[in-house]
Phi, psi and omega in degrees: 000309130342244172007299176297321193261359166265333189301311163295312172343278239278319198272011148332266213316294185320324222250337166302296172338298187280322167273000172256000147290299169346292186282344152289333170260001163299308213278322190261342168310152157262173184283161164263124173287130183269127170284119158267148203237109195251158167329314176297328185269012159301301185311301170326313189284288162324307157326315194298300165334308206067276198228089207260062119037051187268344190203155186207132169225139174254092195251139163222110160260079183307156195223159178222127180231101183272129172251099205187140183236026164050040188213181200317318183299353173302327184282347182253305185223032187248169175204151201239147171223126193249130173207158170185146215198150192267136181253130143284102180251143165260126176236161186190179167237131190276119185277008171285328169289321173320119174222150189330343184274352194273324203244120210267099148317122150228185176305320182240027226177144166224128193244103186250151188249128194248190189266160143294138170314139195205132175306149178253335177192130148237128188240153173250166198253148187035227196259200197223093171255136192262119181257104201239136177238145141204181196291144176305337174282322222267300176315324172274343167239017172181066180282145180207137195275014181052015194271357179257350159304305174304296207298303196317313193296299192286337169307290189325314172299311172306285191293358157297290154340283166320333188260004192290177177249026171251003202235305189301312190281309179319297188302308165285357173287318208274289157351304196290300161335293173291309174300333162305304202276344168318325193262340161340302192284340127005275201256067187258004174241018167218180197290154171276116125212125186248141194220141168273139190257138144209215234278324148318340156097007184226047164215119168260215188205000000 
């Protein structure tokens, strides 16, 4: 019996021991810390991007650029220049505009308001190839192969193009897509919805 009541005595003692350790590293552990996540480190992250790159179109389109005033002197100095170059436009939004005022806190939902997708570059791809008629005079006293006439011309077409608004919308759905998921990794314990801003502030995508 005396055996027995040392037996407990001992697994008492033991089992005080072990909840007042328990409970000194509960009390003493640290908590885990949640980051917050403010407008500035919204931005921070979005700067870091710069120009964000949603859409690339490529256009080959021939072009005719008449220099011609449609009367005799045309036989003498007028010119026709015929061409075509495969053109690259890039479009995207420089998230270098995104400013704190862009970025809308609600309760469960952060709302962010972007720029327009606006081109960022066009380059042409390979050559231009150019066919130029000109006036006999012209040729002979002011002659021009007509290729910067061409490239200007086929730039100008191309970035039109980019703009149409079936065109327009692919870069900003593509835009929206990406900055969404960006911020995803950011922002994880409210809702996501990003919207293009004017001047009312109520048109999304």
């Amino acid at each position: 019996m005396k055996k027995l009541k040392n037996a407990l005595l001992i697994l008492g003692i033991v089992a005080l021991i072990g909840a007042s350790m328990y409970v000194g590293w509960s009390v003493a552990k640290p908590e885990k810390t949640q980051r917050l996540v403010t407008a500035e480190v919204i931005l921070t992250t979005l700067h870091a991007q710069g120009f964000l790159i949603s859409e690339k179109y490529v256009f080959d389109e021939p072009i005719t650029i008449e220099n011609t005033q449609g009367t005799w002197k045309d036989l003498f100095f007028g010119q026709t220049i015929e061409a075509r170059g495969v053109v690259e436009v890039s479009m995207g939004i420089d998230l270098q505009k995104v400013k704190e005022e862009d970025v809308d806190f609600q309760l469960n939902k952060v709302i962010l308001y972007l720029p327009q997708t606006e081109i960022y570059n066009t380059r042409l791809v390979g050559r231009i190839d150019v066919q130029n008629k000109q006036g006999i005079l012209k040729r002979l006293l002011d002659s021009d192969d007509g290729y910067n006439q061409a490239l200007e011309e086929l730039t100008v077409q191309a970035e039109a193009a980019a703009k149409q608004e079936n065109l327009q919308k692919i870069a900003d759905e593509n835009a929206v897509a990406e900055i969404t998921r960006i911020l995803k990794l950011v922002v994880k314990d409210k809702e996501i919805e990003v919207r293009f801003k004017n001047n009312e502030k109520n048109e999304g995508i």
